[in-house]
SEMARTI-397941 format. One record per atom (N, C-alpha, C, CB): residue number from 0; residue in one letter; atom name; z, y, x. Coordinates in nm, 3 decimals, always signed. Last residue first. Glycine has a CB too. Layout:
% SEMARTI-397941
SITE resi resn name      c3      c2      c1
SITE  NUM    a   CA       Z       Y       X
...
END
This chain:
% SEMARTI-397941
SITE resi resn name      c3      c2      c1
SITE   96    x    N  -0.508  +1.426  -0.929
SITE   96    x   CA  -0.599  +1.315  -0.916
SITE   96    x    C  -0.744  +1.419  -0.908
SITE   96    x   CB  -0.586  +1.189  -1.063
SITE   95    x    N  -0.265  +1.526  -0.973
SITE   95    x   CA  -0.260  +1.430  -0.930
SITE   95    x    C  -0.361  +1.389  -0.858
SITE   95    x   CB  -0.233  +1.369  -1.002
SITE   94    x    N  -0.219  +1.863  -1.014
SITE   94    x   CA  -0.350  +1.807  -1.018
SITE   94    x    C  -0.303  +1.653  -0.956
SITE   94    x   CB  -0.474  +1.905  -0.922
SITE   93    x    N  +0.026  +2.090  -1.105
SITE   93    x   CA  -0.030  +1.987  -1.015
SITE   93    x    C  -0.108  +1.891  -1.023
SITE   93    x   CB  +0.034  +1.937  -0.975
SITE   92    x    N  +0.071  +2.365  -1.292
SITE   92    x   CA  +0.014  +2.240  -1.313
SITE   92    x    C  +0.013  +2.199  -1.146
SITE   92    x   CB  -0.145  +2.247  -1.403
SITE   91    x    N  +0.320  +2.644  -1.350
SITE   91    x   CA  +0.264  +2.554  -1.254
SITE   91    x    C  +0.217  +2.479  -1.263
SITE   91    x   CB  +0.303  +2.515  -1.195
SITE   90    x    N  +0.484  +2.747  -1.519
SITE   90    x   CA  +0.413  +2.859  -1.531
SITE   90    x    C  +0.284  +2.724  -1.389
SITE   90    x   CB  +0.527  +3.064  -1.475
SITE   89    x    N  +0.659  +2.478  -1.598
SITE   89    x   CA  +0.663  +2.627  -1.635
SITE   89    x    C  +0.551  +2.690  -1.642
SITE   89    x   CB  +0.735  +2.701  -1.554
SITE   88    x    N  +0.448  +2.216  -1.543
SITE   88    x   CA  +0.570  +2.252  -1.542
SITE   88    x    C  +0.620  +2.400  -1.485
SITE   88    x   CB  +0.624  +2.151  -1.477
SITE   87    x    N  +0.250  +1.970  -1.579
SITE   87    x   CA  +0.240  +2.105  -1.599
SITE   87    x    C  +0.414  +2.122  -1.585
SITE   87    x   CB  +0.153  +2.152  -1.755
SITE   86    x    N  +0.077  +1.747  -1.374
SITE   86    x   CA  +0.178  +1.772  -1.405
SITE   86    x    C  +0.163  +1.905  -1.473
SITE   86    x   CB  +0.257  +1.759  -1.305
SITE   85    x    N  -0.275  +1.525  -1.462
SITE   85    x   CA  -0.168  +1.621  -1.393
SITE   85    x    C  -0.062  +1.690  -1.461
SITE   85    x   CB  -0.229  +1.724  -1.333
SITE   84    x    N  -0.560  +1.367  -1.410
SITE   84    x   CA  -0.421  +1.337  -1.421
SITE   84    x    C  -0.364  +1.439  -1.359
SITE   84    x   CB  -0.376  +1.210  -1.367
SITE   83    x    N  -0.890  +1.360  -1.518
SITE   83    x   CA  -0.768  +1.390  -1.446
SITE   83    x    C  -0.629  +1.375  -1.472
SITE   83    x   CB  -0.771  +1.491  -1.426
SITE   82    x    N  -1.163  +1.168  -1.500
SITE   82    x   CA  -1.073  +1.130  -1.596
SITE   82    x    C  -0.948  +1.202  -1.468
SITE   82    x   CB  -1.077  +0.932  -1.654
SITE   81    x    N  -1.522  +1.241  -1.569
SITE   81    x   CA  -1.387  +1.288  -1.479
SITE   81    x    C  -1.277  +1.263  -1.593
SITE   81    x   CB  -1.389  +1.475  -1.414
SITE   80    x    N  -1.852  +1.085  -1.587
SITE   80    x   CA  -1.674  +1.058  -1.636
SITE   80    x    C  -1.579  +1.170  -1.545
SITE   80    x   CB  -1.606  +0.860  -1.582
SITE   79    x    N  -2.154  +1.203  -1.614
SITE   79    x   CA  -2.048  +1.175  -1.518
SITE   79    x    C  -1.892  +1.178  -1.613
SITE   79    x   CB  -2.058  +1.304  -1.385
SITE   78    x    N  -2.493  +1.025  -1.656
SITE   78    x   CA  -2.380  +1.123  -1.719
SITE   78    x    C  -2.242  +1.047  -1.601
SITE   78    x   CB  -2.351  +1.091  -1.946
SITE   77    x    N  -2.828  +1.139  -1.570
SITE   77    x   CA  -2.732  +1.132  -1.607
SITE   77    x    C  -2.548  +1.159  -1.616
SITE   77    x   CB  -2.771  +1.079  -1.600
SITE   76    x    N  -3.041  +1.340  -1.604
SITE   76    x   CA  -3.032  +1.180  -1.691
SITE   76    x    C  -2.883  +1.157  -1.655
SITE   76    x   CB  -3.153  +1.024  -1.624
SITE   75    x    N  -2.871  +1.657  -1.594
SITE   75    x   CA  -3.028  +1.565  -1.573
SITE   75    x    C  -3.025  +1.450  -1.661
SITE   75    x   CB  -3.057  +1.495  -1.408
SITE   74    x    N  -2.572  +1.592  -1.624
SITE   74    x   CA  -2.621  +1.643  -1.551
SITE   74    x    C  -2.774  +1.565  -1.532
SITE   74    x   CB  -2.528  +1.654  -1.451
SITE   73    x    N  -2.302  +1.572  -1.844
SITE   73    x   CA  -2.454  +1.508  -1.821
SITE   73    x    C  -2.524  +1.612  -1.712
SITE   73    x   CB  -2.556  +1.503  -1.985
SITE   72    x    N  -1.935  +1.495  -1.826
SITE   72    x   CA  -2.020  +1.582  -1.838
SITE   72    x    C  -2.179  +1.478  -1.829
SITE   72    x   CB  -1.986  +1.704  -1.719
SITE   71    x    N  -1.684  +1.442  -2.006
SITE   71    x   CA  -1.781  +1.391  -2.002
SITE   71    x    C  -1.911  +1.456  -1.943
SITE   71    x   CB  -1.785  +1.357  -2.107
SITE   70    x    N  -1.320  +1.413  -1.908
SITE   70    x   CA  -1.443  +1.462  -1.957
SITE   70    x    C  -1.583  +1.430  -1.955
SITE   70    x   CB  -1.445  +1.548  -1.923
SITE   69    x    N  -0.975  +1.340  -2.012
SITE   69    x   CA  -1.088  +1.267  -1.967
SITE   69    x    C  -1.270  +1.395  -2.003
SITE   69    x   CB  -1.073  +1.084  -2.084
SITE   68    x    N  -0.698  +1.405  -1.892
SITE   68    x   CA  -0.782  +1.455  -1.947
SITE   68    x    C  -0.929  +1.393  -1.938
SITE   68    x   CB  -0.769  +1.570  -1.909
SITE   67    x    N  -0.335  +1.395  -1.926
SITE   67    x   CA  -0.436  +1.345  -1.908
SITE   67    x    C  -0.551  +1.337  -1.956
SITE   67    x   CB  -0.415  +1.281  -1.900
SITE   66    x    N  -0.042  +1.565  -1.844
SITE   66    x   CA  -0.190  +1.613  -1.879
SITE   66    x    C  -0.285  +1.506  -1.858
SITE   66    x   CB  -0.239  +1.735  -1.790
SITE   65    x    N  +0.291  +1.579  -1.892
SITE   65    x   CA  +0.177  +1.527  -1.808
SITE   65    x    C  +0.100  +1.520  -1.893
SITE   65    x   CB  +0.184  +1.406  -1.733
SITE   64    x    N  +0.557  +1.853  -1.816
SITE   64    x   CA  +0.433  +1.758  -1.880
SITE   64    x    C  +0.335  +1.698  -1.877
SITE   64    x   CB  +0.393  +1.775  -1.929
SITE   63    x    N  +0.883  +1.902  -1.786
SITE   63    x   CA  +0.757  +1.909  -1.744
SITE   63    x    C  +0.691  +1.782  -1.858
SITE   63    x   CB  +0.747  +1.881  -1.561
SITE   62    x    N  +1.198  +1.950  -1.836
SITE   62    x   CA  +1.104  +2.032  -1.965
SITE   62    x    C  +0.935  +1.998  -1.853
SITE   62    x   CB  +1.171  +2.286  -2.000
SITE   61    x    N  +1.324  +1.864  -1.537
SITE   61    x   CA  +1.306  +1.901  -1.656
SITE   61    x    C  +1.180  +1.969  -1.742
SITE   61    x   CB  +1.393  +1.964  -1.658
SITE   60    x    N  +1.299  +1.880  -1.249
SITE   60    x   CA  +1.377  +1.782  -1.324
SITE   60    x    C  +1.378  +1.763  -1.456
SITE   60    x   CB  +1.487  +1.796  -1.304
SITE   59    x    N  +1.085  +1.862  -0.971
SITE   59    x   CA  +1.106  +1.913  -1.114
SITE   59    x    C  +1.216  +1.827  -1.187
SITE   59    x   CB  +0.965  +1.905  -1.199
SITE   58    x    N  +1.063  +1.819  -0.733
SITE   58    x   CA  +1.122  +1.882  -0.744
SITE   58    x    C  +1.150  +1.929  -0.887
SITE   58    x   CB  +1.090  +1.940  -0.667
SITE   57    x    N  +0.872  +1.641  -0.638
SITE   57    x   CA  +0.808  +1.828  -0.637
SITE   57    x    C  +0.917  +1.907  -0.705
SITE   57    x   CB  +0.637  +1.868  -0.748
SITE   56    x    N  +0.968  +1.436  -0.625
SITE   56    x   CA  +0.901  +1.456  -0.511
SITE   56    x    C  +0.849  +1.575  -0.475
SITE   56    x   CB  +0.816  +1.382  -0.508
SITE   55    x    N  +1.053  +1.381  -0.937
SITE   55    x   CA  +1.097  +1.401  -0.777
SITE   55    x    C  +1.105  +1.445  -0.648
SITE   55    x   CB  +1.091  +1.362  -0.745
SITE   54    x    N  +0.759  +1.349  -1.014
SITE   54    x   CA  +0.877  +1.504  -1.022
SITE   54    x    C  +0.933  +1.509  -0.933
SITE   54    x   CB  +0.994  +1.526  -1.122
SITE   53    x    N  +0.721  +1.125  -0.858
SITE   53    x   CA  +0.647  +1.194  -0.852
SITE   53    x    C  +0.692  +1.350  -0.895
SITE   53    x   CB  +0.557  +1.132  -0.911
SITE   52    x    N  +0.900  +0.936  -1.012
SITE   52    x   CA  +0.899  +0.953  -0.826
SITE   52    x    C  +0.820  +1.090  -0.791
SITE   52    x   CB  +0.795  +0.804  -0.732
SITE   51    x    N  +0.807  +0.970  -1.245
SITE   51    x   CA  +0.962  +0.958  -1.190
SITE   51    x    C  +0.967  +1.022  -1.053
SITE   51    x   CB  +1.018  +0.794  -1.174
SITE   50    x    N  +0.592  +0.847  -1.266
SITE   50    x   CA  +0.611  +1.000  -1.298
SITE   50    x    C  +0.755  +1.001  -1.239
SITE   50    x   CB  +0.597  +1.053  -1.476
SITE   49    x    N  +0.611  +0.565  -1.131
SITE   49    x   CA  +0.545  +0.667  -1.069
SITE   49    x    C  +0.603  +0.752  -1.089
SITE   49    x   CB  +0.433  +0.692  -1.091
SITE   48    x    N  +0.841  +0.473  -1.407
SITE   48    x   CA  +0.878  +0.510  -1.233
SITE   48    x    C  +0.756  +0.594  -1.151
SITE   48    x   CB  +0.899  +0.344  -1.134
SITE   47    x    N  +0.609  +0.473  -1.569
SITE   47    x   CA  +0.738  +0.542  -1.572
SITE   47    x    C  +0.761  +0.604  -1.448
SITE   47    x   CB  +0.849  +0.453  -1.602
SITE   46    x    N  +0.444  +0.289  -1.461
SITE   46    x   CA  +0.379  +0.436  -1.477
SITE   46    x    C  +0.487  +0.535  -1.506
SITE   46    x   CB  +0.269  +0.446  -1.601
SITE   45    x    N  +0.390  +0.068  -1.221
SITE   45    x   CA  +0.470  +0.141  -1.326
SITE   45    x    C  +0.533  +0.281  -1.354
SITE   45    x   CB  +0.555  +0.081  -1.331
SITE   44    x    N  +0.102  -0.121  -1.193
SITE   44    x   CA  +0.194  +0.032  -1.151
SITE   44    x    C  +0.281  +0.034  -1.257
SITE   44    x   CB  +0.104  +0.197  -1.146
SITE   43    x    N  -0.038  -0.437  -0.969
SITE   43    x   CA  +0.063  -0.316  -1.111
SITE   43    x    C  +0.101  -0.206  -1.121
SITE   43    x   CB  +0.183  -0.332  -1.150
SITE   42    x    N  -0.275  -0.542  -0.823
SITE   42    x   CA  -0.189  -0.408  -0.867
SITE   42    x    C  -0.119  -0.388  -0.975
SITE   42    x   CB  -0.257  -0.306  -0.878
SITE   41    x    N  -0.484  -0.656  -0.856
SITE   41    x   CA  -0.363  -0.772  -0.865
SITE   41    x    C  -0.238  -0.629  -0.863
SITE   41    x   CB  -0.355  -0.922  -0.686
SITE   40    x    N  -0.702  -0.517  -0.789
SITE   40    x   CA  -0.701  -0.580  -0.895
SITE   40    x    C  -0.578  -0.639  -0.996
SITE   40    x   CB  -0.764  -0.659  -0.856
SITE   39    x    N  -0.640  -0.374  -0.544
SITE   39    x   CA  -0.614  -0.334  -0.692
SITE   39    x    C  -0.650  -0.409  -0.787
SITE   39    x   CB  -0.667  -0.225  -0.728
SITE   38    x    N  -0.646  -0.639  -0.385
SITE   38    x   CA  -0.508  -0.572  -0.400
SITE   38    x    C  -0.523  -0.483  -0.503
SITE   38    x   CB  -0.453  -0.498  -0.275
SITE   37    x    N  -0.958  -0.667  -0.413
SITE   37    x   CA  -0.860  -0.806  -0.461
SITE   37    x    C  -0.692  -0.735  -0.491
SITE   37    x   CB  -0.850  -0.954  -0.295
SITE   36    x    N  -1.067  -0.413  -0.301
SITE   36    x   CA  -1.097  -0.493  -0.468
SITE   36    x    C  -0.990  -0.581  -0.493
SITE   36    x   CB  -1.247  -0.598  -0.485
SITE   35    x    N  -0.967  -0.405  -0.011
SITE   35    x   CA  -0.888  -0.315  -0.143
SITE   35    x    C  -0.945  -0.369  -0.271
SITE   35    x   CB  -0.922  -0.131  -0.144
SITE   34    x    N  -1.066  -0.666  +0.043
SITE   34    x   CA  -0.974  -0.676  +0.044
SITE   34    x    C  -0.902  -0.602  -0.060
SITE   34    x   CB  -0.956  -0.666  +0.144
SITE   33    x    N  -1.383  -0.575  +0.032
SITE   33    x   CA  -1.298  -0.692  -0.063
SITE   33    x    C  -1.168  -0.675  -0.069
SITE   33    x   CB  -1.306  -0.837  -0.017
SITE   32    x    N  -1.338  -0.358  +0.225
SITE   32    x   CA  -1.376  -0.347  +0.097
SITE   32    x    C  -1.365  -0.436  -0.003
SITE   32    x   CB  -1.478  -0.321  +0.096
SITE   31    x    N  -1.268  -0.509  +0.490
SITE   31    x   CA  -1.140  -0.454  +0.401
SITE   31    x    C  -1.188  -0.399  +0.275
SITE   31    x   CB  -1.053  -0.334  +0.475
SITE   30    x    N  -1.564  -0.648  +0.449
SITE   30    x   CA  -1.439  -0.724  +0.456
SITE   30    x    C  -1.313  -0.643  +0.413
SITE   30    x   CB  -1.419  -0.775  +0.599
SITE   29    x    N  -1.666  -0.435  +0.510
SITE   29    x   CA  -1.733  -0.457  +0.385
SITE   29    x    C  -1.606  -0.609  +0.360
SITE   29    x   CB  -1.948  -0.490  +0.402
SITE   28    x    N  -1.622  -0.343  +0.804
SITE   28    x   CA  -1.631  -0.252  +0.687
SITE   28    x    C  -1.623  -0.307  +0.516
SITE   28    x   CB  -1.770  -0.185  +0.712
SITE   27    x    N  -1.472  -0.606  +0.948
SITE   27    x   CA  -1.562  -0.517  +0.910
SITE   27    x    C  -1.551  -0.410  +0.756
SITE   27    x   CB  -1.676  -0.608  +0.910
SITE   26    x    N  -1.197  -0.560  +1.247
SITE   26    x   CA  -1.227  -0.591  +1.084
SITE   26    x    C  -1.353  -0.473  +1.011
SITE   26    x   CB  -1.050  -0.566  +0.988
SITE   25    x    N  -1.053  -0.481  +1.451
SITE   25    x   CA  -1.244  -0.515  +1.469
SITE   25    x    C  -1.297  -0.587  +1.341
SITE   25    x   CB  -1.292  -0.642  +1.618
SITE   24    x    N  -0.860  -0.170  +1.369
SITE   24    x   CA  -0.899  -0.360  +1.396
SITE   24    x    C  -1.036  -0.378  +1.409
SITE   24    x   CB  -0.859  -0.477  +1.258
SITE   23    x    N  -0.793  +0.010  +1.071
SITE   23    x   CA  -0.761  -0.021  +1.242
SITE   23    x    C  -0.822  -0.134  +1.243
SITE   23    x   CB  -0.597  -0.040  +1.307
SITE   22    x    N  -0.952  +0.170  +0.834
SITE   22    x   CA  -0.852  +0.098  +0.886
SITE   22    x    C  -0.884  +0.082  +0.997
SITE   22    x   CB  -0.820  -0.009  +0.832
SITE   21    x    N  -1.148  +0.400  +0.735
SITE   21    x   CA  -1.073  +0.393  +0.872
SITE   21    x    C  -0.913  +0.323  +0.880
SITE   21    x   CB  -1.061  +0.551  +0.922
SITE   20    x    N  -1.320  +0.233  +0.522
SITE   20    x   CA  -1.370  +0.276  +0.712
SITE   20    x    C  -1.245  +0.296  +0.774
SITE   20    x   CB  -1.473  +0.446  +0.748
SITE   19    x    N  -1.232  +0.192  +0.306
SITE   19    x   CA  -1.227  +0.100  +0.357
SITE   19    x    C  -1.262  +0.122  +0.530
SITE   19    x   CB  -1.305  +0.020  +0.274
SITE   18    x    N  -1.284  +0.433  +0.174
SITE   18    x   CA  -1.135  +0.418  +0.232
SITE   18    x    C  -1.108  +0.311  +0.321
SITE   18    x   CB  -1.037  +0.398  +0.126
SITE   17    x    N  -1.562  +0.402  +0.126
SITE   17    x   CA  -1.508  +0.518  +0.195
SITE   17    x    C  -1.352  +0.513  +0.241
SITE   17    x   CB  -1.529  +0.635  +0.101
SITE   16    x    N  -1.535  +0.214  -0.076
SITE   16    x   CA  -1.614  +0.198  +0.049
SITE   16    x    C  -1.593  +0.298  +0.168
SITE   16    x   CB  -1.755  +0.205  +0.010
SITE   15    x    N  -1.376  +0.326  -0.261
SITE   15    x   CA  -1.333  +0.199  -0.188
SITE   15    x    C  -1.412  +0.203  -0.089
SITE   15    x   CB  -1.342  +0.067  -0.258
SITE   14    x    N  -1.312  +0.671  -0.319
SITE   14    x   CA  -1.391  +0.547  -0.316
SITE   14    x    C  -1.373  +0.462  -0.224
SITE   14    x   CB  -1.511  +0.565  -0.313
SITE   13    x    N  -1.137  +0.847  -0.324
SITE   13    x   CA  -1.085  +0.721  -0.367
SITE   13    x    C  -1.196  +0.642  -0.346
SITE   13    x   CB  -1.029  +0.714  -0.508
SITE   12    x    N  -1.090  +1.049  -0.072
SITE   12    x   CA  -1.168  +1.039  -0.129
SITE   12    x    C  -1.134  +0.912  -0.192
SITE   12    x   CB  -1.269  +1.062  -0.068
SITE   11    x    N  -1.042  +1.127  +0.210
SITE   11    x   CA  -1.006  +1.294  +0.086
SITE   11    x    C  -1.069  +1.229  +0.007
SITE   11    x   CB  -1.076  +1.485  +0.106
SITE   10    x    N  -0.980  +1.007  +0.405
SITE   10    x   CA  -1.128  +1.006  +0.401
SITE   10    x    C  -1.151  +1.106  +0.288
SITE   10    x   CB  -1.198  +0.855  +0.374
SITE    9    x    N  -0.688  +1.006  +0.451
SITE    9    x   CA  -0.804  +1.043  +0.562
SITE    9    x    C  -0.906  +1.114  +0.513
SITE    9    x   CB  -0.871  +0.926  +0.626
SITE    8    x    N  -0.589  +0.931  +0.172
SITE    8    x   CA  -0.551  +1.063  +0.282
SITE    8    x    C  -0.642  +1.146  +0.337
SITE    8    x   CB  -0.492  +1.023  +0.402
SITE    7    x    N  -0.695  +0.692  +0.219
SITE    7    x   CA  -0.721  +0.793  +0.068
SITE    7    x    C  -0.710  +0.880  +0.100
SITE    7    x   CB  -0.646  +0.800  -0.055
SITE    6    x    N  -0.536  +0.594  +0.396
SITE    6    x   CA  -0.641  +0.602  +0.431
SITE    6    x    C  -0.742  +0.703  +0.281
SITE    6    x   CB  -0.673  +0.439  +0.474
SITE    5    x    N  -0.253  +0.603  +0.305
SITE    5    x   CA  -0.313  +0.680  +0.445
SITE    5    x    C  -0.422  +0.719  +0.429
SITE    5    x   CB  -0.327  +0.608  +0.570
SITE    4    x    N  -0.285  +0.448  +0.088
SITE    4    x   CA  -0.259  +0.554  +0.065
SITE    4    x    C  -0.286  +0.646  +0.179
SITE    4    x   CB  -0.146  +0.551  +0.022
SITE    3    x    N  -0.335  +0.187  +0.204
SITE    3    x   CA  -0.474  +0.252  +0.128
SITE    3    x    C  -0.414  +0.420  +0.094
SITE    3    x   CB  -0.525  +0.144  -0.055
SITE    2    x    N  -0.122  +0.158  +0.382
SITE    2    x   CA  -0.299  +0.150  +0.448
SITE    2    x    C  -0.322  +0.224  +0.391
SITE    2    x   CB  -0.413  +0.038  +0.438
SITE    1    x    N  +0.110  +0.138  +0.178
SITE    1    x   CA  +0.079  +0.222  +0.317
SITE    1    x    C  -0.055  +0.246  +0.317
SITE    1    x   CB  +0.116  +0.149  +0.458
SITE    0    x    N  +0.000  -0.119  +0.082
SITE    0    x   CA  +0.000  +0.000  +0.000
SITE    0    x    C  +0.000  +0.126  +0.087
SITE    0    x   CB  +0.121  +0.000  -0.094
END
C-alpha cells in the first residue's frame, strides 16, 4: 500500500500503467501493472475510517462535508467521466481526488 501511494505521488497520476514505472527492482513494467490490478482488485476500503483519517489529518473535527461529484463531459466523439471526491469545511473544500 506504501508502494502505490508513493508512487501515485511520483508520477501525479492514478493510472496503473503510469504508477507501475517507478517501482524499484529489475521488475518489468507490465509485471508490477498486474500486480497493482490483482491488489486493487482484492482491496477493501473502509470508507468510514478513510474520512476519519482523512479530517484528521487536516485537522477538522466538526460540522465538515463530503462532496461526491460525478460529471459527464463530450468532447468531439467522445465522452469523459470525472468522478471527484472532496471535503468542504467552513469557508474551505479539499479536493481528494
Amino acid at each position: 500500500m506504501t508502494q502505490f501511494l508513493v508512487a501515485v505521488i511520483r508520477v501525479r497520476s492514478v493510472n496503473l500503467y503510469q504508477v507501475s514505472t517507478p517501482f524499484v527492482g529489475n521488475i518489468l513494467v507490465g509485471s508490477n501493472y498486474k500486480r497493482l490490478q490483482r491488489f486493487l482488485w482484492e482491496f477493501r476500503i473502509d470508507y468510514v475510517e478513510f474520512a476519519r483519517s482523512i479530517t484528521t489529518w487536516i485537522g477538522v473535527e466538526k460540522d465538515w462535508v463530503v462532496i461526491l461529484d460525478k460529471t459527464q463531459w463530450e468532447f468531439g466523439n467522445q465522452m469523459h467521466n470525472v468522478l471527484m471526491l472532496s471535503i468542504a469545511y467552513k469557508a474551505h473544500i479539499l479536493s481528494l481526488s
